[in-house]
RORORO-791825 format. One record per residue (C-alpha): residue in three letters; x negated, y negated, z negated. Coordinates in steps of 0.05 Angstrom, whole numbers, padded with zeros to 5 digits, always signed. Example, Ala and Ser with C-alpha at 12.3 -4.5 7.8 and 13.67 -1.06 7.14 Angstrom:
% residues 2
ALA-00246+00090-00156 SER-00273+00021-00143 
//
This chain:
% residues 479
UNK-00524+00364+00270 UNK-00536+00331+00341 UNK-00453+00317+00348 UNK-00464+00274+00277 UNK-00521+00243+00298 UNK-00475+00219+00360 UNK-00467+00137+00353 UNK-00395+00153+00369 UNK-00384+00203+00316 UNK-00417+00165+00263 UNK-00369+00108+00262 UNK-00320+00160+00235 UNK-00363+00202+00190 UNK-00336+00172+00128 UNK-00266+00210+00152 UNK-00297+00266+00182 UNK-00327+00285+00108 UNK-00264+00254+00073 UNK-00220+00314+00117 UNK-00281+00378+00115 UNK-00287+00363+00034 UNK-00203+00365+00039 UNK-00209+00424+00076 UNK-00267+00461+00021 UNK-00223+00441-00037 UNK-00166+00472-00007 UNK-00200+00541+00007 UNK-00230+00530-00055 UNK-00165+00537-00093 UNK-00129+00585-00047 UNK-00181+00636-00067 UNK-00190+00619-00147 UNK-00115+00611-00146 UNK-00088+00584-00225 UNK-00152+00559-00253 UNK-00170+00516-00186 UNK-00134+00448-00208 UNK-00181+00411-00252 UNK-00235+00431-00213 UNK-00203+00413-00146 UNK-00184+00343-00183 UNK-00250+00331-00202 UNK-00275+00355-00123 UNK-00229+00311-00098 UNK-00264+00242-00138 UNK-00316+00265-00112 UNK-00299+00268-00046 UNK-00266+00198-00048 UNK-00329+00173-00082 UNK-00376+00199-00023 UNK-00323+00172+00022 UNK-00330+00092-00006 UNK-00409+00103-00004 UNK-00400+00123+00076 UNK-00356+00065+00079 UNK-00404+00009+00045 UNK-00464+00043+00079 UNK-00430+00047+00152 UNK-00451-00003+00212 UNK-00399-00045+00258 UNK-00384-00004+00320 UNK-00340+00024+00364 UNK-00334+00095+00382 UNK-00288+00158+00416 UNK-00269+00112+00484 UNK-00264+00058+00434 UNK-00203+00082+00407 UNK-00244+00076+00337 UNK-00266+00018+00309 UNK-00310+00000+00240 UNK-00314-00075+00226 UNK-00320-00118+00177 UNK-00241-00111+00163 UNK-00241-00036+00163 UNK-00292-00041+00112 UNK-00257-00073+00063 UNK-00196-00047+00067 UNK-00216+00025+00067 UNK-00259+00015-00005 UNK-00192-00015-00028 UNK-00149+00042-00002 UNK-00203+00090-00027 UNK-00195+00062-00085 UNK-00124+00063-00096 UNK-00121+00133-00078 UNK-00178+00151-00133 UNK-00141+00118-00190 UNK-00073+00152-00165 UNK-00111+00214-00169 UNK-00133+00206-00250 UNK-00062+00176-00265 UNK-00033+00244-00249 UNK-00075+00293-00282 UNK-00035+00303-00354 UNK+00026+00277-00325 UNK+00034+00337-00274 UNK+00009+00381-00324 UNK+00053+00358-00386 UNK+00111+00371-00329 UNK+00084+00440-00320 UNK+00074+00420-00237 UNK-00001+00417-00232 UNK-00017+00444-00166 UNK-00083+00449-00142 UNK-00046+00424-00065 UNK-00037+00343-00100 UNK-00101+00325-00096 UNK-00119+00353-00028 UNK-00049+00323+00005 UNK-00082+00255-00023 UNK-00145+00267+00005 UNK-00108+00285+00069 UNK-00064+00223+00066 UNK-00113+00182+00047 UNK-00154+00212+00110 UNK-00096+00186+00155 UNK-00097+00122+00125 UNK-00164+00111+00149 UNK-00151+00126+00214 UNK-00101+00079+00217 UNK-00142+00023+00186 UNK-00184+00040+00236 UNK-00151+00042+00292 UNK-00160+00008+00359 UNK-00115+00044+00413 UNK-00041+00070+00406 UNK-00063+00140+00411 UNK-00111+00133+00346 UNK-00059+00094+00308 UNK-00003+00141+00322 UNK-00050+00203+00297 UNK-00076+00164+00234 UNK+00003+00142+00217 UNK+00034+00214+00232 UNK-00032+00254+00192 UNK-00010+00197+00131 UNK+00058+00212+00140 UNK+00060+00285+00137 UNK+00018+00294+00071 UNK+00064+00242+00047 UNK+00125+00275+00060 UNK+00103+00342+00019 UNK+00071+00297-00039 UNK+00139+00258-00051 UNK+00174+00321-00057 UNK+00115+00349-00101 UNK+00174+00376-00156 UNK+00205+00425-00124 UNK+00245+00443-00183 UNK+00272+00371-00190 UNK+00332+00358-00143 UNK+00314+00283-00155 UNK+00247+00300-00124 UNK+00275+00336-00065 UNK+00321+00294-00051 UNK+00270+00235-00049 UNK+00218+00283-00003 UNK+00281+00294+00046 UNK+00306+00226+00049 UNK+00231+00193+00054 UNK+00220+00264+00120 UNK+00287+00238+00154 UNK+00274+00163+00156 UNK+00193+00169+00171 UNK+00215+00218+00230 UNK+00272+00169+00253 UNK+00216+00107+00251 UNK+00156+00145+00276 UNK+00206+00163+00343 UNK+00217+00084+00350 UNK+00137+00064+00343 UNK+00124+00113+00393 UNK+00176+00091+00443 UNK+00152+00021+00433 UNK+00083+00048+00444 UNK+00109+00076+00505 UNK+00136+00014+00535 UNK+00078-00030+00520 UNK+00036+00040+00549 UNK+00080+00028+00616 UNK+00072-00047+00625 UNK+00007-00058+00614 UNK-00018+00008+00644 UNK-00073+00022+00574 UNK-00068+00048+00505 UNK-00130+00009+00483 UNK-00121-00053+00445 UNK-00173-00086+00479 UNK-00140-00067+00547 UNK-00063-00093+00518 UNK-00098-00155+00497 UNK-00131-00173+00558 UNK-00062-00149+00604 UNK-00024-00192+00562 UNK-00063-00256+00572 UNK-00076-00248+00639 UNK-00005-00230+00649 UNK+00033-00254+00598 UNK+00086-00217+00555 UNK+00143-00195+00602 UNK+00213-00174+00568 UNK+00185-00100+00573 UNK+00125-00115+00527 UNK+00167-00151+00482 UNK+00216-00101+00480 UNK+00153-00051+00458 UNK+00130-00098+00413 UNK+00190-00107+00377 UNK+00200-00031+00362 UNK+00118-00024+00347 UNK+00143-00070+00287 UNK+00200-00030+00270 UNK+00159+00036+00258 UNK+00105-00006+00223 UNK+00158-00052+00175 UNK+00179+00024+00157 UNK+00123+00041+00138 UNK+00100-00019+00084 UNK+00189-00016+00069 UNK+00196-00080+00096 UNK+00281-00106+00106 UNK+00315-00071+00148 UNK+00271-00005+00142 UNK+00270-00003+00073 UNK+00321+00039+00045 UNK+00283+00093+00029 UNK+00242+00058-00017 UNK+00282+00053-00082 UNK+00300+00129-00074 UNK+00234+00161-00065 UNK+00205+00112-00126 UNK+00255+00133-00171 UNK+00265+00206-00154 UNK+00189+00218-00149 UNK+00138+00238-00206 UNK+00119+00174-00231 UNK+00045+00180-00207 UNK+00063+00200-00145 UNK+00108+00140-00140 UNK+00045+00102-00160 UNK+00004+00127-00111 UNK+00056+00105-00056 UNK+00068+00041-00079 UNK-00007+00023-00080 UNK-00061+00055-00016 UNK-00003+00066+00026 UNK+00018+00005+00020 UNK-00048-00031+00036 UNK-00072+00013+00095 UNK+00001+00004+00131 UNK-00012-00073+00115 UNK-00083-00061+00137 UNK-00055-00033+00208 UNK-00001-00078+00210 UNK-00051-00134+00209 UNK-00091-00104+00266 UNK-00036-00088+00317 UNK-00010-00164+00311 UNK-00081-00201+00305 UNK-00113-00158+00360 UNK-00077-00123+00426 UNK-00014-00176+00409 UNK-00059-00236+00387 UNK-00044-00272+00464 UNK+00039-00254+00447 UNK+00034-00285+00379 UNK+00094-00339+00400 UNK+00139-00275+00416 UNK+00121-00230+00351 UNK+00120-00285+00305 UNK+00194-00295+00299 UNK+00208-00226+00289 UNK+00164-00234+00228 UNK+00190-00285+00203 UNK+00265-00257+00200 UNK+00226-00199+00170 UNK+00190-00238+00114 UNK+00259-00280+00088 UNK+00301-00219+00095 UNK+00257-00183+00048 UNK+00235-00235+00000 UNK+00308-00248-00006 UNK+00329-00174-00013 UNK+00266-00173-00062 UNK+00290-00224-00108 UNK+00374-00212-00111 UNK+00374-00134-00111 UNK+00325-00125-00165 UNK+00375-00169-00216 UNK+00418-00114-00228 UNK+00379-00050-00237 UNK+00361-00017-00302 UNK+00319+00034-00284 UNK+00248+00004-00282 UNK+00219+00045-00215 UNK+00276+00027-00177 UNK+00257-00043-00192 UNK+00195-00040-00183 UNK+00215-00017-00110 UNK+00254-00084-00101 UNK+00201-00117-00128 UNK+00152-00083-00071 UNK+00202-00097-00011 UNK+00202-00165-00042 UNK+00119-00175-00043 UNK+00123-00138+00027 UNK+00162-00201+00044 UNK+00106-00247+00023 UNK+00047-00217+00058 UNK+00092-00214+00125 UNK+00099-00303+00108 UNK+00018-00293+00112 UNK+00015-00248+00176 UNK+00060-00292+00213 UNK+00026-00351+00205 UNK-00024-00311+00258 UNK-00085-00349+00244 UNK-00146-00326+00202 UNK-00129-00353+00140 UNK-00064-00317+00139 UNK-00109-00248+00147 UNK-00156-00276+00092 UNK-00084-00291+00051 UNK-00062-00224+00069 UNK-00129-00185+00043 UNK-00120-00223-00019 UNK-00054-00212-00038 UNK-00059-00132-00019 UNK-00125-00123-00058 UNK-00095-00157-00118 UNK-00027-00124-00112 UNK-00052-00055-00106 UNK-00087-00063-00172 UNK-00021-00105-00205 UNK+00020-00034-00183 UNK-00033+00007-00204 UNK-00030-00023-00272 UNK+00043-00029-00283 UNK+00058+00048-00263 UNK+00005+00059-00316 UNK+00054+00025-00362 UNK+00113+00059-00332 UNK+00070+00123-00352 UNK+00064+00110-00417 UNK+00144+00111-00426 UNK+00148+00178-00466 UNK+00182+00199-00522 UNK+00185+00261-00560 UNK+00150+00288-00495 UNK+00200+00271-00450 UNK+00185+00216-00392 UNK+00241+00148-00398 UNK+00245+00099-00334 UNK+00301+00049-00367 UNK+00284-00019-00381 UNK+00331-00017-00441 UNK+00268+00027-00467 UNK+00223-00033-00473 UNK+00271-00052-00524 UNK+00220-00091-00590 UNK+00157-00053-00556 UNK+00115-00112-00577 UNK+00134-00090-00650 UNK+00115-00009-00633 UNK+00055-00019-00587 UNK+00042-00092-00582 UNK-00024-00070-00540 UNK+00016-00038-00482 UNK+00074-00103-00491 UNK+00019-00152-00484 UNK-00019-00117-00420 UNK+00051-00104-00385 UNK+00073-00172-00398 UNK+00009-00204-00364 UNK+00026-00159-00304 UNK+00092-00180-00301 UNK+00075-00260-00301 UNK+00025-00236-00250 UNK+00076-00205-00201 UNK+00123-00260-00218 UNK+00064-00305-00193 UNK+00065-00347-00256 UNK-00010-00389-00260 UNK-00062-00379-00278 UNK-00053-00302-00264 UNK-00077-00263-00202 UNK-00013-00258-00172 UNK+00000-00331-00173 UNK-00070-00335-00132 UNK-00045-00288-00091 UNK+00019-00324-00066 UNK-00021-00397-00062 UNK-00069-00371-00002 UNK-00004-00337+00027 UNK+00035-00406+00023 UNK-00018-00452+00049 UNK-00035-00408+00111 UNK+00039-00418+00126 UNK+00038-00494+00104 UNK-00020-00498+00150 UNK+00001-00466+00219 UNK+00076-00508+00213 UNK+00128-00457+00173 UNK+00147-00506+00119 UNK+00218-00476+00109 UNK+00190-00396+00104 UNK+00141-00430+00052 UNK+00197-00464+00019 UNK+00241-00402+00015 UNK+00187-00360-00009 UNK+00177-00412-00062 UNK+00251-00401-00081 UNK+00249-00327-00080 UNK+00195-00325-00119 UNK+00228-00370-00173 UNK+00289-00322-00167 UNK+00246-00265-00180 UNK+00218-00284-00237 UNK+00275-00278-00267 UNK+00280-00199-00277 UNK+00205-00197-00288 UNK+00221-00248-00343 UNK+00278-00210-00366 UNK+00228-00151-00382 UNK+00187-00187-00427 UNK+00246-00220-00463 UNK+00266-00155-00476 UNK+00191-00134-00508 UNK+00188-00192-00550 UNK+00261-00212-00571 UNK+00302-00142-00579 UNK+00309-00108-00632 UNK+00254-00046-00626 UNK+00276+00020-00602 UNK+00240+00091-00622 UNK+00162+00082-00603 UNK+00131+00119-00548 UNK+00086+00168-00545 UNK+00007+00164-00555 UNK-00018+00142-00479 UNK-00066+00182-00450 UNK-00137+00157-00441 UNK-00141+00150-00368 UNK-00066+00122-00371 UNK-00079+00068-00425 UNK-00154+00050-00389 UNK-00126+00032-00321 UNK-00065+00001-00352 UNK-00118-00048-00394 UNK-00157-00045-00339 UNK-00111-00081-00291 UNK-00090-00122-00348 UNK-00144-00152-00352 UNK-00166-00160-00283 UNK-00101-00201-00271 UNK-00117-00243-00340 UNK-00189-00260-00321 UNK-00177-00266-00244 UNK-00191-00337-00246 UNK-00261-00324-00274 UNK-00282-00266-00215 UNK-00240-00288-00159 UNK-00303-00311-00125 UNK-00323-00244-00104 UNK-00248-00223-00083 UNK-00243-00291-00043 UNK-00314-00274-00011 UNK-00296-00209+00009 UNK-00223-00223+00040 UNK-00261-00287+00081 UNK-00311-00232+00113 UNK-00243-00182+00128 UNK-00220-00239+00165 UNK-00278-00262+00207 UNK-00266-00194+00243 UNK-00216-00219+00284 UNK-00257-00282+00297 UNK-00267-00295+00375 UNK-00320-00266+00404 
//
């Protein structure tokens, strides 16, 4: 009781309890073995719920050699992530058991992942992000292969194990460089080397692989091949749950490394960003044209969206972070509620991921058309819906700090893109109907309304949203 009344131990006692309730839930079900997954699933909310109220309830601070940091930033990104993770968690439950692969191990490897995750929001040395990123990792390579007796899943779980290991080697040889030149693994310590000192070529070369491992990690071009693989060949929840808290903590990170131990290098980084950002709103918009299954788009439409928070993060200034939180809270909640949709793609019992299954749905379920439509315009960024929000704060923060042609060509991308989210709704409202799904599930059809709605009626709460994403960004305010 006297180590968590420690000021240094309480900064990270929302993850401290997040991992010990992991670690009770799984001892819980190794001992009461076939009957442990609902209540594991429900432990597990629990857990995540307990986790947010640490979280909200937490103070600013620093602790473990100030390798951990809770700030305003951390905040809000960890109730997102927390979030994310929760919702991914109720998505599952008859899916995995309608697939006869309910495992009590899904939701503890989320609550383990999602464990990791804060870490790495969290994080404030290169020893404490590498140990956040690798504990996210490895749950996430066991969850993506979750199917064992699906070759599709396998192959996804392999393929996802092979490329993570390949990009976690480069981050940590960048780390090493930067470790080398600058003589510290504490952000604080890089920061104040590199303005004293400037960036030599060996701290650029460390940066530049730093961003490799991280652009892996939210599937950013060139290190995104893995991502329309694992979507497709994983369950679709699990796909859901990787395309959504994930996402946002390795944004969340991503964010940090460049606005705080790089924020004096910001001339050097900024290019690589910004071949990053057109190569993948480009790739985003062109590669998605052609596919038919709707996961696999999906994934080129996330490398794509990838592309458009990178245009924010290179701006470098704190209304590109404030662009940034914005666009991540409101597209973890727009994937959220289109893999709820994706869900709902059953017939006869049997799960269907091609778009030529949309075929007249307005006619079968015109609920379900209407909700996936709205989160379509919203990804395509079509006002007055969230999305379209979204991209605005991204594009001025760029408009503002001087990148008028990355503004422009997102601006064209996002024109091109619309196109295949367009192309989907055609399809709902102009084909002839094929055979109607299935019945949705309750949880499935309430976050798929859910998120519906929230990206219809955005305009009327983004107060709040706007609020919250200005106080992320005054964390990296100067002192």
């Amino acid at each position: 009781m006297q180590f968590l009344q420690h000021a240094q131990a309480m900064v990270a006692l929302p993850e401290m309890v997040l991992a010990g309730l992991a670690m009770a839930l799984l001892m819980f079900g190794v001992f009461r073995r076939d009957d442990a997954n609902d209540a594991v699933t429900i432990g597990a909310l629990v857990a995540l719920a307990a986790a947010a109220v640490l979280v909200m309830t937490g103070s600013d601070g620093k602790g473990f050699g100030e390798a951990f940091i809770n700030d305003s930033f951390a905040r809000v990104m960890k109730l997102f992530t927390l979030f994310g993770s929760a919702v991914a968690v109720v998505l599952s439950v008859h899916f995995l058991k309608r697939e006869k692969s309910a495992r009590f191990e899904y939701p503890v490897l989320v609550l383990l992942a999602t464990t990791g995750m804060m870490m790495m929001i969290s994080a404030n040395s290169l020893i404490a992000l590498y140990m956040g990123l690798e504990l996210q990792s490895l749950a996430l390579y066991v969850v993506a292969a979750f199917n064992r007796d699906s070759a599709r899943s396998s192959e996804a779980g392999l393929k996802y194990f092979v490329l993570g290991a390949l990009s976690s080697g480069m981050l940590l040889y960048g780390a090493s460089l930067i470790y080398g030149f600058t003589g510290t693994v504490s952000f604080t310590g890089i920061a104040q080397a590199i303005a004293t000192n400037g960036a030599g070529i060996g701290v650029i070369f460390g940066i530049v692989f730093v961003i490799a491992g991280l652009a892996f990690k939210v599937s950013a071009v060139p290190f995104h091949m893995w991502t329309p693989d694992v979507y497709e060949g994983a369950p679709t929840p699990i796909t859901a749950f990787f395309a959504s808290a994930p996402k946002l903590a390795a944004m969340a990170l991503f964010t940090r490394v460049m606005m705080q131990p790089f924020a004096a290098a910001t001339a050097e980084w900024q290019q690589v960003l910004v071949f990053i950002s057109i190569a993948s709103m480009a790739l985003g918009a062109f590669a998605a044209i052609g596919q038919t299954n709707i996961k696999r788009l999906l994934a080129y439409s996330s490398i794509g969206h990838m592309g458009y928070v990178l245009l924010g993060l290179a701006a470098g200034t704190l209304e590109g972070v404030r662009g940034v939180a914005i666009y991540m809270m409101i597209y973890l909640i727009t994937t959220l509620g289109s893999f709820a949709c994706v869900i709902a793609m059953r017939r006869q019992g049997r799960q269907v991921e091609e778009i030529a299954d949309l075929a007249g749905l307005a006619r079968t379920d015109r609920g379900l058309a209407f909700v996936l439509a709205m989160l379509m315009f919203s990804l395509a960024g079509i006002p007055p819906l969230a999305g379209f929000f979204a991209k605005l704060f991204i594009f001025l923060a760029a408009v503002k700090t001087g990148l008028f042609i990355l503004a422009i060509i997102g601006v064209v991308t996002s024109v091109v893109g619309a196109y295949y989210y367009l192309r989907i709704v055609k399809l709902m409202y102009f084909d002839e109907p094929a055979e109607a799904f299935d019945p949705m599930d309750g949880e499935v059809k309430l976050v798929a309304y859910a998120a519906g709605a929230f990206t219809l009626l955005f305009v009327l709460i983004a107060n709040p949203l706007l609020n919250l994403a200005l106080t992320a960004a005054q964390a990296f305010a100067a002192p």
